[in-house]
ZADO-1210 file (C-alpha; in nm, 4 decimals, padded with zeros to 6 digits):
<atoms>
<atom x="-01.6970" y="00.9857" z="06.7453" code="UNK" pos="1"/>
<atom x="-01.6026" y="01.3991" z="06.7391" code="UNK" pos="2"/>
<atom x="-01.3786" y="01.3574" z="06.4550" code="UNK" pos="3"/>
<atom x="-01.6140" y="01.2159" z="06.2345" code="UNK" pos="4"/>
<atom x="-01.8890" y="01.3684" z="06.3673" code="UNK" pos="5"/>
<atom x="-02.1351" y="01.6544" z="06.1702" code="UNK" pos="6"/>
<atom x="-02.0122" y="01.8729" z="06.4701" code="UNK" pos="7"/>
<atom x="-01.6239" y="01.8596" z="06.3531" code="UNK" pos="8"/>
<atom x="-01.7163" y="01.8820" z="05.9724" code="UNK" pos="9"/>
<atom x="-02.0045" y="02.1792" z="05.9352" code="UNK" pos="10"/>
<atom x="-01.9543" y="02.3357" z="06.3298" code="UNK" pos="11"/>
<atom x="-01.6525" y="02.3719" z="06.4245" code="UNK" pos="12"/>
<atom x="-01.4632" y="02.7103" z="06.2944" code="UNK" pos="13"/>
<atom x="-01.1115" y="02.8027" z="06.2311" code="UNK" pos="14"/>
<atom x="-01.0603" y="03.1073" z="06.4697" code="UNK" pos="15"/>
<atom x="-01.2863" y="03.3814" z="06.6555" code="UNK" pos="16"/>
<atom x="-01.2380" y="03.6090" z="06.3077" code="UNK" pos="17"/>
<atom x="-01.4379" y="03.2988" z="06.0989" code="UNK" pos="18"/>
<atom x="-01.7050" y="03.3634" z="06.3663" code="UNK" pos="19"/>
<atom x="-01.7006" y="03.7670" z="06.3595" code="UNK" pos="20"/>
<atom x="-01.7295" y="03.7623" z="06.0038" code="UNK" pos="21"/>
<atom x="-02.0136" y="03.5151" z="05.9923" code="UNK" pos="22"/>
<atom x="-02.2282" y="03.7146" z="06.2471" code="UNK" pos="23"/>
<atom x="-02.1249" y="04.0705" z="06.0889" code="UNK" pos="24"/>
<atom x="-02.2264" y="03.9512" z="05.7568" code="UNK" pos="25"/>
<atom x="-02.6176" y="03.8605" z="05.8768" code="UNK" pos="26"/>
<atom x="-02.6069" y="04.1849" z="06.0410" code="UNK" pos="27"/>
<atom x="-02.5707" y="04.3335" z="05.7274" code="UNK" pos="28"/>
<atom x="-02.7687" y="04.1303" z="05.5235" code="UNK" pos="29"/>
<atom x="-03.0342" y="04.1910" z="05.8033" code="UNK" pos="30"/>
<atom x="-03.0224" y="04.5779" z="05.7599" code="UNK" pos="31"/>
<atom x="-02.9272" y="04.5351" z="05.3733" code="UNK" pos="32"/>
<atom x="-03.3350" y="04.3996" z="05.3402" code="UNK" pos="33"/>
<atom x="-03.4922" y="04.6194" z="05.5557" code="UNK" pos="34"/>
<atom x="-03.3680" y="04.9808" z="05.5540" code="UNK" pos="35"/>
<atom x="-03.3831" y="05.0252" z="05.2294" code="UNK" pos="36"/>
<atom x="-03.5451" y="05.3572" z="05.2837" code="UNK" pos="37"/>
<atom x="-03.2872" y="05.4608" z="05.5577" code="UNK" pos="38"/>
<atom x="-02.9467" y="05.6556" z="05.4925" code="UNK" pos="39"/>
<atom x="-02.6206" y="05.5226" z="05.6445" code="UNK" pos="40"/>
<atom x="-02.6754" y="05.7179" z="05.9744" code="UNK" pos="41"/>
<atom x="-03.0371" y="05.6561" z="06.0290" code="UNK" pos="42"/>
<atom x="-02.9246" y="05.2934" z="05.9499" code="UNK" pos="43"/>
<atom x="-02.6585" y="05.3297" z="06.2235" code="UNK" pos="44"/>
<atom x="-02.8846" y="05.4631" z="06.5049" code="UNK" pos="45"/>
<atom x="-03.1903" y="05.2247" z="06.4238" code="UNK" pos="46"/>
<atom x="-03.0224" y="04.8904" z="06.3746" code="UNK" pos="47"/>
<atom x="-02.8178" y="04.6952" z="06.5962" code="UNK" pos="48"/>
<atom x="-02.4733" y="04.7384" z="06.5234" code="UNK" pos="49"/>
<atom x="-02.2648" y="04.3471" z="06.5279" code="UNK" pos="50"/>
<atom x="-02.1088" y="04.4626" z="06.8641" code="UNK" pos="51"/>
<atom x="-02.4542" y="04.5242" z="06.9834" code="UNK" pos="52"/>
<atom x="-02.5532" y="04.1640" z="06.9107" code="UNK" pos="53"/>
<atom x="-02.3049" y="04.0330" z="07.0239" code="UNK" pos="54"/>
<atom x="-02.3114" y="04.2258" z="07.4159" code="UNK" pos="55"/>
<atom x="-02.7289" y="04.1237" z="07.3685" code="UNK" pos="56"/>
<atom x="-02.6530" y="03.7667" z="07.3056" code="UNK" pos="57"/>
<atom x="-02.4045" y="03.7717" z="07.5778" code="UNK" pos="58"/>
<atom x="-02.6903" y="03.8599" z="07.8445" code="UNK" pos="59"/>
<atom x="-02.9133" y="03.5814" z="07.6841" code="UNK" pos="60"/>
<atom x="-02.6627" y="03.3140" z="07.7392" code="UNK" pos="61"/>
<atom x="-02.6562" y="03.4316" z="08.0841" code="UNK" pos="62"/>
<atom x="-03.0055" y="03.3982" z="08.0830" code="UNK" pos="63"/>
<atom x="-03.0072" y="03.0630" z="07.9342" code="UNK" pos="64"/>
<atom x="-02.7481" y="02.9678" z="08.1714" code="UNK" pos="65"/>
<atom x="-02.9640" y="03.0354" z="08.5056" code="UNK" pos="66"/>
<atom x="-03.2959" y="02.9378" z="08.3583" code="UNK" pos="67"/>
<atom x="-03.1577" y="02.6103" z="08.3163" code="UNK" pos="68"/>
<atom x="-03.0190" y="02.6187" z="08.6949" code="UNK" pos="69"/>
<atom x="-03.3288" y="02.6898" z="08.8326" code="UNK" pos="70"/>
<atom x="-03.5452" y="02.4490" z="08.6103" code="UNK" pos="71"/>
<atom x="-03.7269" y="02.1634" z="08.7818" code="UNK" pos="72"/>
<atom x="-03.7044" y="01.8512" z="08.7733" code="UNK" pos="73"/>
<atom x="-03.3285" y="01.8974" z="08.7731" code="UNK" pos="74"/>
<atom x="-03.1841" y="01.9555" z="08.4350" code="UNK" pos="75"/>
<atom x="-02.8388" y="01.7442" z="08.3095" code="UNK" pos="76"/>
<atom x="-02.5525" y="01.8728" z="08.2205" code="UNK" pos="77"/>
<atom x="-02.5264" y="01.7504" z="07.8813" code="UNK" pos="78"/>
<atom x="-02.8996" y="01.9178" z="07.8304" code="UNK" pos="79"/>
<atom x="-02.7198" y="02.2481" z="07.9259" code="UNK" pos="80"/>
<atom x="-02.4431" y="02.2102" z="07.6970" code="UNK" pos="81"/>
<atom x="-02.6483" y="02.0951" z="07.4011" code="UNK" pos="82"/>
<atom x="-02.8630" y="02.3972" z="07.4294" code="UNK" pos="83"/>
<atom x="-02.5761" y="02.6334" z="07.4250" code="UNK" pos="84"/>
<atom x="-02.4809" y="02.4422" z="07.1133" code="UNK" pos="85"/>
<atom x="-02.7916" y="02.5094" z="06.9742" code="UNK" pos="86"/>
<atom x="-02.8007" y="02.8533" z="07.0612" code="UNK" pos="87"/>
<atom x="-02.4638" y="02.9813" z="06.9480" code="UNK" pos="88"/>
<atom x="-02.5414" y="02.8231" z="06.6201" code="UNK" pos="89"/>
<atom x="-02.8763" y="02.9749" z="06.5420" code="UNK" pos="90"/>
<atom x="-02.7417" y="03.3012" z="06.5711" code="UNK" pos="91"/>
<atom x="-02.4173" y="03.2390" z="06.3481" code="UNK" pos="92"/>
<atom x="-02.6373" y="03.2339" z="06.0633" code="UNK" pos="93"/>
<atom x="-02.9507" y="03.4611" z="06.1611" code="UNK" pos="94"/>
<atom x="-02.9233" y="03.8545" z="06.3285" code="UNK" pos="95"/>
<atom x="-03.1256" y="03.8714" z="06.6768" code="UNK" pos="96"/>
<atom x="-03.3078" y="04.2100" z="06.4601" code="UNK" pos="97"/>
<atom x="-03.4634" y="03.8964" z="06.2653" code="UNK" pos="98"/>
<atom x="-03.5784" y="03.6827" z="06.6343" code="UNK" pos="99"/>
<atom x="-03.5825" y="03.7679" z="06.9265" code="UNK" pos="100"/>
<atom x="-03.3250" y="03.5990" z="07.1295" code="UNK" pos="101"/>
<atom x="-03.5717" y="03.5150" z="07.4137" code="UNK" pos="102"/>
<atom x="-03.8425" y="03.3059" z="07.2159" code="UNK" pos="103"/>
<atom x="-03.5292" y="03.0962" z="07.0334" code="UNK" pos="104"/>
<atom x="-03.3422" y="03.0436" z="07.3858" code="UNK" pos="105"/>
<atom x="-03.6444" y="02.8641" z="07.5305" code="UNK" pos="106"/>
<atom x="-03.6979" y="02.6381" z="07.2250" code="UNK" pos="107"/>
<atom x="-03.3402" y="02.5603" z="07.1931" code="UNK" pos="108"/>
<atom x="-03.3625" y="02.4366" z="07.5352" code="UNK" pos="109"/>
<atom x="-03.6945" y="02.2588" z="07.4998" code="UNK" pos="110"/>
<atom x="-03.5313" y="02.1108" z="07.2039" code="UNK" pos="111"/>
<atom x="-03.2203" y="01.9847" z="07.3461" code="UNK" pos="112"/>
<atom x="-03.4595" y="01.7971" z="07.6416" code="UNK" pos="113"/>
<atom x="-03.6117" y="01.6198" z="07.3351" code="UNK" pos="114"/>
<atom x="-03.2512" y="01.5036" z="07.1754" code="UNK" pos="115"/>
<atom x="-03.0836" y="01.4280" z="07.4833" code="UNK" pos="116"/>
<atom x="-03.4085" y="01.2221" z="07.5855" code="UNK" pos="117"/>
<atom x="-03.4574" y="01.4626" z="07.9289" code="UNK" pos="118"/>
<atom x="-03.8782" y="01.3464" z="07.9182" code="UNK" pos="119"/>
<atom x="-04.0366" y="01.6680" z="08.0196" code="UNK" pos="120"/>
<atom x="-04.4234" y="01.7741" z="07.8641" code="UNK" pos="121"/>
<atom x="-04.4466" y="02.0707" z="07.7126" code="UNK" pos="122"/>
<atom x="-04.6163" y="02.1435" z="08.0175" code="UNK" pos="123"/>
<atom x="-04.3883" y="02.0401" z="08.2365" code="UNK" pos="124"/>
<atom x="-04.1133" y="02.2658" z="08.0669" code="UNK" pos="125"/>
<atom x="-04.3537" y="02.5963" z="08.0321" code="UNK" pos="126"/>
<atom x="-04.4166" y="02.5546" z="08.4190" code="UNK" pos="127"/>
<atom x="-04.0924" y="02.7033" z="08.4746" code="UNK" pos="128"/>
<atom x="-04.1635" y="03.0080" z="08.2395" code="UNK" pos="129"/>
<atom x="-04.2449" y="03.2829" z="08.4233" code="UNK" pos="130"/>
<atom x="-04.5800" y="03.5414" z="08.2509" code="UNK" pos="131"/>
<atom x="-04.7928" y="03.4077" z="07.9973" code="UNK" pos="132"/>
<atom x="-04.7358" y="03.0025" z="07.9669" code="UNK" pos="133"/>
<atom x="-04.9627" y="02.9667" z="07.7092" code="UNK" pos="134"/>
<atom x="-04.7939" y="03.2388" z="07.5036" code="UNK" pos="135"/>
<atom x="-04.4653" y="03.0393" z="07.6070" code="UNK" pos="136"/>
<atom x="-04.6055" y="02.6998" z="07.4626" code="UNK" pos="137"/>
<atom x="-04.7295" y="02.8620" z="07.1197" code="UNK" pos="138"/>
<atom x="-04.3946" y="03.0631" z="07.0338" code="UNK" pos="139"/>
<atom x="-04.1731" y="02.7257" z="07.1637" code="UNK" pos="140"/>
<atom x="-04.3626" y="02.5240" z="06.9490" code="UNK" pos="141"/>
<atom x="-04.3632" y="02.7412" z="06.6592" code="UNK" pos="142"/>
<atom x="-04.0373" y="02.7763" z="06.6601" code="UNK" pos="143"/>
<atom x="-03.9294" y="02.4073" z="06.6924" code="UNK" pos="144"/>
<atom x="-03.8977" y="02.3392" z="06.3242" code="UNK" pos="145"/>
<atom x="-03.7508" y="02.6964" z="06.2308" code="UNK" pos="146"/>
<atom x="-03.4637" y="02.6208" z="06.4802" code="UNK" pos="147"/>
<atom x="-03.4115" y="02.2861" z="06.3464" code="UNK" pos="148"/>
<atom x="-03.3781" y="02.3924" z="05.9560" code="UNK" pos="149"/>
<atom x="-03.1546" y="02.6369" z="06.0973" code="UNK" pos="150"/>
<atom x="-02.9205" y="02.3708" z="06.2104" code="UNK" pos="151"/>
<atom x="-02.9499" y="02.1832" z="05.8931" code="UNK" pos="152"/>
<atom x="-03.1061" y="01.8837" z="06.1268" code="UNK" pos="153"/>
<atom x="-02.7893" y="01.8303" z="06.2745" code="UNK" pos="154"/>
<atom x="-02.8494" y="01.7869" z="06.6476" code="UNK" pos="155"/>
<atom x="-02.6316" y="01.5403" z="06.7636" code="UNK" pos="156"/>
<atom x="-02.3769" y="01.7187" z="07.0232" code="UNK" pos="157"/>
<atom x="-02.0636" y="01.5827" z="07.1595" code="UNK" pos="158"/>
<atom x="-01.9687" y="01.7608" z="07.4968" code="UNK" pos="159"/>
<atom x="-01.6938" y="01.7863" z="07.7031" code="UNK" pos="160"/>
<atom x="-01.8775" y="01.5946" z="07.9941" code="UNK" pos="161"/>
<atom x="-01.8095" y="01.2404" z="07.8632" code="UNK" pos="162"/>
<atom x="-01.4212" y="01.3376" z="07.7939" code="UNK" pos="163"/>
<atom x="-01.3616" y="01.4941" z="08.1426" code="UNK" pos="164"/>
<atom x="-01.4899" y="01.1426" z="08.2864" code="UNK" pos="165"/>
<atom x="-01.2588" y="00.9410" z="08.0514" code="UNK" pos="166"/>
<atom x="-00.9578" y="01.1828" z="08.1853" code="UNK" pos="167"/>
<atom x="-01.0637" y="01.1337" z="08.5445" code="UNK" pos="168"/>
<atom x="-01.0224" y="00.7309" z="08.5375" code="UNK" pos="169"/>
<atom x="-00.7209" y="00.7549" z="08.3695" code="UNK" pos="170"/>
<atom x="-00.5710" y="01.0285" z="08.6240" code="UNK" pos="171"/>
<atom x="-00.6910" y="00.7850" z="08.8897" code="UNK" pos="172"/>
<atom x="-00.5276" y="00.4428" z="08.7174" code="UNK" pos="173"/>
<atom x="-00.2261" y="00.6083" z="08.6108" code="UNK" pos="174"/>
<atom x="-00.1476" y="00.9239" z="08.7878" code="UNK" pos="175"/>
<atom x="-00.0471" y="00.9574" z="09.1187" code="UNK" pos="176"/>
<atom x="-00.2369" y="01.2645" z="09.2561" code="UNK" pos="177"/>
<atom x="-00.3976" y="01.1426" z="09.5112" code="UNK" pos="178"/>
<atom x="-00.7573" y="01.1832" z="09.5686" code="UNK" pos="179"/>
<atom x="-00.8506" y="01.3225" z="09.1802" code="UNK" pos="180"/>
<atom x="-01.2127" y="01.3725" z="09.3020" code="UNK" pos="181"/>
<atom x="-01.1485" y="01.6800" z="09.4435" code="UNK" pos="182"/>
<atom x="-01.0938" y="01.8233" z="09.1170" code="UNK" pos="183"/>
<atom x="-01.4105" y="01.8031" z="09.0306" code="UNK" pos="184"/>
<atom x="-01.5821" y="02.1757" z="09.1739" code="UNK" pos="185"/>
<atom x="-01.3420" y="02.3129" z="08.9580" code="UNK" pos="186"/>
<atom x="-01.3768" y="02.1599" z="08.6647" code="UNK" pos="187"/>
<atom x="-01.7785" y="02.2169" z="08.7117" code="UNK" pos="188"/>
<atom x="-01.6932" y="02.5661" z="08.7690" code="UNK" pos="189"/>
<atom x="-01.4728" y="02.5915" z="08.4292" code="UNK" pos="190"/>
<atom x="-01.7325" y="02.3963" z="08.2170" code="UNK" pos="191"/>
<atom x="-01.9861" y="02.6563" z="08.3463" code="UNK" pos="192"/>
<atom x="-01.7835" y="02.9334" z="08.1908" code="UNK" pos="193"/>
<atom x="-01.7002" y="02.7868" z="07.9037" code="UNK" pos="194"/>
<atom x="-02.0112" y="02.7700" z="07.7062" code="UNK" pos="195"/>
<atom x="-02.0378" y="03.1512" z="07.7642" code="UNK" pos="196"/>
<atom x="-01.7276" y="03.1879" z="07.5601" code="UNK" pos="197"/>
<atom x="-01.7368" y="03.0366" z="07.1447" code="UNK" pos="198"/>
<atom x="-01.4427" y="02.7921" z="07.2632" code="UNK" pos="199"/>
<atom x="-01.7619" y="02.4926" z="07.1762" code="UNK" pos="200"/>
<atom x="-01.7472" y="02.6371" z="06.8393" code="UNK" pos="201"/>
<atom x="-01.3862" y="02.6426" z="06.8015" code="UNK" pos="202"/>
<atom x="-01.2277" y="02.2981" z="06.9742" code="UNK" pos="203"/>
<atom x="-01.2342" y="01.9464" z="07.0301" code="UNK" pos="204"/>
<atom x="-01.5002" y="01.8609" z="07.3634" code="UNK" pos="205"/>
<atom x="-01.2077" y="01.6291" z="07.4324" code="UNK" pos="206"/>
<atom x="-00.9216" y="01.9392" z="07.4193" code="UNK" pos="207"/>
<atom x="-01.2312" y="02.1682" z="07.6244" code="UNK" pos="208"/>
<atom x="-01.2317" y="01.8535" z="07.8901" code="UNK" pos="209"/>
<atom x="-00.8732" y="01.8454" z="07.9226" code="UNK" pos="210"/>
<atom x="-00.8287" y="02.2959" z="08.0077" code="UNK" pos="211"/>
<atom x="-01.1264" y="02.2163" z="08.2968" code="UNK" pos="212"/>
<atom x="-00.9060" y="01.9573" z="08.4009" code="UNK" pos="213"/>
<atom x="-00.6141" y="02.1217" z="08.4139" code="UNK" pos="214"/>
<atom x="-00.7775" y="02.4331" z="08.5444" code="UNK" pos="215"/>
<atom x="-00.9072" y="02.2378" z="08.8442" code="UNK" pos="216"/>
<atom x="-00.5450" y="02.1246" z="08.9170" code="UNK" pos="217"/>
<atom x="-00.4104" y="02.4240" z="08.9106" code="UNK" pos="218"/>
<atom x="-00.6876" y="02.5650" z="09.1591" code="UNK" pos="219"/>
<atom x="-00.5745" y="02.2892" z="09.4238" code="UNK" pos="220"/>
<atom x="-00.1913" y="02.3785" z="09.3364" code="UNK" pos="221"/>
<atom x="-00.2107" y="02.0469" z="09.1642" code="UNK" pos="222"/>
<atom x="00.0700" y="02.0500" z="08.8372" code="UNK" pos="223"/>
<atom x="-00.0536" y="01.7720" z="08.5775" code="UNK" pos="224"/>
<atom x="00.2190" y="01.8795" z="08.3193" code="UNK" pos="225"/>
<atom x="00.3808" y="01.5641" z="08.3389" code="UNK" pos="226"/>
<atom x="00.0583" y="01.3512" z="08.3132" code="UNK" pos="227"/>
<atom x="-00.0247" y="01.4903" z="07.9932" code="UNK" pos="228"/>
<atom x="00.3348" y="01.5130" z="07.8262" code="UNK" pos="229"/>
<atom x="00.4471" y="01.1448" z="07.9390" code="UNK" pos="230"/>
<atom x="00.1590" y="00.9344" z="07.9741" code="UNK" pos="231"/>
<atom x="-00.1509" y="01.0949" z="07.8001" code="UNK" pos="232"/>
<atom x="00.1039" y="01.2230" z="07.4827" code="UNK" pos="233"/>
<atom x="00.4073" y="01.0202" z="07.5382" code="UNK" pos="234"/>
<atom x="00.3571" y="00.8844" z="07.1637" code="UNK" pos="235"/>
<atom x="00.2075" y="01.1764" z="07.0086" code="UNK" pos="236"/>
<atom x="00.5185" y="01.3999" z="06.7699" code="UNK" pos="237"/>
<atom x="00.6022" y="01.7397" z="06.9199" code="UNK" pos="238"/>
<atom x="00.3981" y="01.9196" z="06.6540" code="UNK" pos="239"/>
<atom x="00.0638" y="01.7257" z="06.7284" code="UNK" pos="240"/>
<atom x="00.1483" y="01.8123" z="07.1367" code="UNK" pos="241"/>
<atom x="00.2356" y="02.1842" z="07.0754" code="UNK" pos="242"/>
<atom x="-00.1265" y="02.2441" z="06.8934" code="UNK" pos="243"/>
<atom x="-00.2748" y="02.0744" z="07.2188" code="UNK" pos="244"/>
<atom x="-00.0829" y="02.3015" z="07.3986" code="UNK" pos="245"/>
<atom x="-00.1762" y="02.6119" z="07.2673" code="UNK" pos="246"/>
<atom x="-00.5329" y="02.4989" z="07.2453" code="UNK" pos="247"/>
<atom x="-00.5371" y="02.4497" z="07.6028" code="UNK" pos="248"/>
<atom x="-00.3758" y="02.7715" z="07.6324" code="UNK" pos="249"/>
<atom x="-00.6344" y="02.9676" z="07.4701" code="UNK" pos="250"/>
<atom x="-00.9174" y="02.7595" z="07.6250" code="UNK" pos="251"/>
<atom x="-00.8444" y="02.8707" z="07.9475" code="UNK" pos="252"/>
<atom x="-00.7785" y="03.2318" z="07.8342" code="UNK" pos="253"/>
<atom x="-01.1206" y="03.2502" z="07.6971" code="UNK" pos="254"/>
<atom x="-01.2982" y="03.1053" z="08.0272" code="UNK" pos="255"/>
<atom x="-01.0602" y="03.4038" z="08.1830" code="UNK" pos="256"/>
<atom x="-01.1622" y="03.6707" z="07.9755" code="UNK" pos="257"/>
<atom x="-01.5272" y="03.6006" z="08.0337" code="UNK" pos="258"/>
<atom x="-01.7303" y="03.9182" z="08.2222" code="UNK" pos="259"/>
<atom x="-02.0560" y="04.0186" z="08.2048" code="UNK" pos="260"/>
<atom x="-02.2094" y="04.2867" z="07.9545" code="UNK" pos="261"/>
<atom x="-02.2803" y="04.5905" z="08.1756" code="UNK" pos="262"/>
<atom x="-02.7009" y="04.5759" z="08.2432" code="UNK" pos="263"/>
<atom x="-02.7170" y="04.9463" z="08.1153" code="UNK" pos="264"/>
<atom x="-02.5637" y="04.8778" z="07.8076" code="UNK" pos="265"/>
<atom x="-02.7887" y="04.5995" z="07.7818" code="UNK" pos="266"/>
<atom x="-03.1164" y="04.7630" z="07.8491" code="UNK" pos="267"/>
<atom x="-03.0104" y="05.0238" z="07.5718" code="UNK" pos="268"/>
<atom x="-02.9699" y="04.7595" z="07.3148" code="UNK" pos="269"/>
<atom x="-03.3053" y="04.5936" z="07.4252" code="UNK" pos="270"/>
<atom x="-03.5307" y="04.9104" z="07.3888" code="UNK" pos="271"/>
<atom x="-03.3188" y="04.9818" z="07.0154" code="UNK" pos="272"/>
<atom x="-03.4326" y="04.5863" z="06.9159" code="UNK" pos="273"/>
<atom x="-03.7510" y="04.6834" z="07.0156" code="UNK" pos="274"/>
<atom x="-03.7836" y="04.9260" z="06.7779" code="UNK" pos="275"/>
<atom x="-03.5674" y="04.7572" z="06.4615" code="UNK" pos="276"/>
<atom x="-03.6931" y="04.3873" z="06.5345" code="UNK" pos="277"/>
<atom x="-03.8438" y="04.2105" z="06.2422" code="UNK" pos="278"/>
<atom x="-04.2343" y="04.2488" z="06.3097" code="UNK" pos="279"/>
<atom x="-04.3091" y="03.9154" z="06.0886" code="UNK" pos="280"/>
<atom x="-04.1412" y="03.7067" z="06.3952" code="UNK" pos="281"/>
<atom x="-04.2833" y="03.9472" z="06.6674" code="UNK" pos="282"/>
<atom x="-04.5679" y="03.7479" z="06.7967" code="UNK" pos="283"/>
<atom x="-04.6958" y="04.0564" z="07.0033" code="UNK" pos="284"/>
<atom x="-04.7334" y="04.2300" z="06.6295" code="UNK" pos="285"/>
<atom x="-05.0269" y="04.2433" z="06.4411" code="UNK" pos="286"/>
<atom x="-04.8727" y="04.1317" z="06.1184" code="UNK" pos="287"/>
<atom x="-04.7337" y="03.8215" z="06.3290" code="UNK" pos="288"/>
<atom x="-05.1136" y="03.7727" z="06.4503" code="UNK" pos="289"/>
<atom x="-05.2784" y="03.8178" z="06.1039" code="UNK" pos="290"/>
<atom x="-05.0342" y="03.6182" z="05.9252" code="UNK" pos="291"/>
<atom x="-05.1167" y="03.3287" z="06.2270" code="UNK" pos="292"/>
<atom x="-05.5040" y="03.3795" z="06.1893" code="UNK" pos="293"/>
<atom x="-05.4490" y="03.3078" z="05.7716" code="UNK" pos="294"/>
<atom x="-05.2662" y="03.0187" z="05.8344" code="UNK" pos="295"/>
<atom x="-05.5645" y="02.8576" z="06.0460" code="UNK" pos="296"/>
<atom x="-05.7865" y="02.9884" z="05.7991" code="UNK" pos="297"/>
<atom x="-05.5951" y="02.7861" z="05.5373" code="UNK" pos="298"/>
<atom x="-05.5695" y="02.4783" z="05.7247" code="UNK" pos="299"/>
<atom x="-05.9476" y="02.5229" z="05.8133" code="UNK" pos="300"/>
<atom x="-06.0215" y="02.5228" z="05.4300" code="UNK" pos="301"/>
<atom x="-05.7419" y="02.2484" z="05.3340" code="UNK" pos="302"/>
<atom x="-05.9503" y="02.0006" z="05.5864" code="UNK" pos="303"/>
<atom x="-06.2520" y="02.0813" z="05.5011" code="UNK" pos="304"/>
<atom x="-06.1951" y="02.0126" z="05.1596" code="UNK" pos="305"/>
<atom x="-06.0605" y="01.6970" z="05.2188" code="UNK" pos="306"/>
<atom x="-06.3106" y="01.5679" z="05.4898" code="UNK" pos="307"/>
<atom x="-06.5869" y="01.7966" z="05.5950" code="UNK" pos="308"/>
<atom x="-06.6555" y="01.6147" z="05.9120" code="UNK" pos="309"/>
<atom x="-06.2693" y="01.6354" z="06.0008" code="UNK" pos="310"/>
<atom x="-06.1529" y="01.8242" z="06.3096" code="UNK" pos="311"/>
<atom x="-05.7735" y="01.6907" z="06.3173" code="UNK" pos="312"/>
<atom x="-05.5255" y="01.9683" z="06.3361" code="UNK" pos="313"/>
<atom x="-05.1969" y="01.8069" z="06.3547" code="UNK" pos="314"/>
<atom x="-05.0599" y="02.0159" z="06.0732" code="UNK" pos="315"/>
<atom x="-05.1314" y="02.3187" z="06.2653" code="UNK" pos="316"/>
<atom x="-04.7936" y="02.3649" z="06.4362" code="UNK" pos="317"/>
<atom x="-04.6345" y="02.3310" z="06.0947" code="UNK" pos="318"/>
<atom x="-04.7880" y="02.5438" z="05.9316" code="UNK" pos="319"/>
<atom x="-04.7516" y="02.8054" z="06.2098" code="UNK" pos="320"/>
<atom x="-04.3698" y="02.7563" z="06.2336" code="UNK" pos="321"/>
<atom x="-04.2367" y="03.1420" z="06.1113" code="UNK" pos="322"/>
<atom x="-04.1056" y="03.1568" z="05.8102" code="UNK" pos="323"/>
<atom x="-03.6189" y="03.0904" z="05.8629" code="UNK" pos="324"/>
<atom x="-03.6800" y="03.4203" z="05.5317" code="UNK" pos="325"/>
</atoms>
């Protein structure tokens, strides 16, 4: 259940200022460690500023969001939403100066497959990576057990997909809108929007289920006020209905308010991460590639110390993982 759940205790946040404050403070942390050597307005015009993230993050959720759509076999919906999960949180608690937002999108959502048992290979999943896919296998795999220290090995999600069913039989048993399956486009097309907004990170799946539904009623000039006030609340006090209320409210505000960053802003930002990224995660950089050949080198010398005649290199993507410093 949500309300016992690792997701309501250690992931779910007060307001949007809990969540500015997290991500502004690794930003600063970020270019606390390394410019050191910098002045406050070098520091400004290397680094990426926390509005900066936040418009480049913005385009990678976009990105995660069609890269899913496209991906064959056909992915889930609860695959989708657990890799949004996955993705938000990552970058709550690191800076996208420290990595690169495109190498920890694709292993959040090769992850999520894995938890919400989608069976795809690794080659299965890197056939729909477009450029090097060997490249793509090494950095997804590297990754893997960075991203899931970063999550504290919490990886069960609950999302709103289960709750919107639950709301649809009981429209259908004890509502009398007729015909509730036409509601559905709508609420598909809310859902959509809503993991590009922090509203995961902020409410109930079961209060995020009930704004698509209501959203989707609205759309066919449907009202389900009285549904929700005299059947689905009827025994609930005033106080505990108002919160659900404004929840709702601000729900469906957020999914309003959602727009895309403008490209050119966005292709600004990219060339400036370029530039300030952290070169130890970089796997095009040669410190990235030396550190990688030492590691081999060690594992080469840790099995042939143990057993000469071994060639087993399971420990190899371990080792390899870069370093959540």
């Amino acid at each position: 259940m949500f309300s016992t759940s690792s997701q309501r205790k250690f992931w779910t946040f007060s307001d949007e200022s809990e969540l500015a404050s997290q991500r502004e403070k690794h930003n600063l942390e970020f270019i606390s460690r390394h410019g050191q050597h910098l002045d406050e307005h070098q520091r400004y015009n290397y680094f990426l500023s926390p509005e900066e993230e936040r418009q480049l993050l913005k385009q990678y959720e976009l990105h995660l969001k069609e890269f899913c759509k496209r991906f064959q076999p056909p992915m889930p919906k609860g695959v989708i939403g657990t890799a949004f999960h996955y993705f938000k949180r990552f970058y709550l608690y690191n800076s996208s100066m420290d990595y690169h937002p495109k190498e920890i999108l694709a292993t959040c959502v090769y992850l999520a497959c894995k938890v919400e048992e989608f069976n795809v290979s690794i080659g299965q999943f890197v056939a729909n990576i477009k450029g090097d896919r060997e490249k793509a296998t090494d950095i997804i795999l590297n990754n893997e057990l960075l991203l899931m220290q970063q999550l504290n090995y919490y990886l069960t999600i609950h999302n709103p997909f289960r709750p919107v069913e639950g709301f649809l039989i009981d429209i259908k048993t004890r509502c009398t809108l007729s015909n509730p399956e036409r509601l559905r486009s709508g609420i598909d097309e809310f859902l959509e929007k809503v993991f590009l907004t922090d509203a995961c990170l902020l409410y109930a799946p079961s209060q995020i289920a009930l704004a698509a539904v209501l959203h989707a009623a609205s759309k066919e000039q449907e009202n389900l006020d009285s549904y929700v006030t005299d059947m689905l609340f009827r025994d609930a006090g005033p106080d505990k209905l108002a919160i659900l209320i404004e929840a709702v409210r601000k729900i469906r505000s957020m999914v309003k308010m959602v727009e895309s960053p403008a490209r050119e802003r966005v292709r600004v930002v990219e060339k400036k991460l370029d530039r300030c990224r952290n070169q130890e995660n970089n796997p095009d950089s040669e410190i990235y590639k030396r550190r990688m050949r030492e590691a081999l080198d060690e594992d080469d010398v840790q099995y042939t110390g143990t057993s000469r005649m071994s060639l087993d290199t399971s420990g190899v993507t371990q080792v390899l993982s870069p370093s959540a410093s």
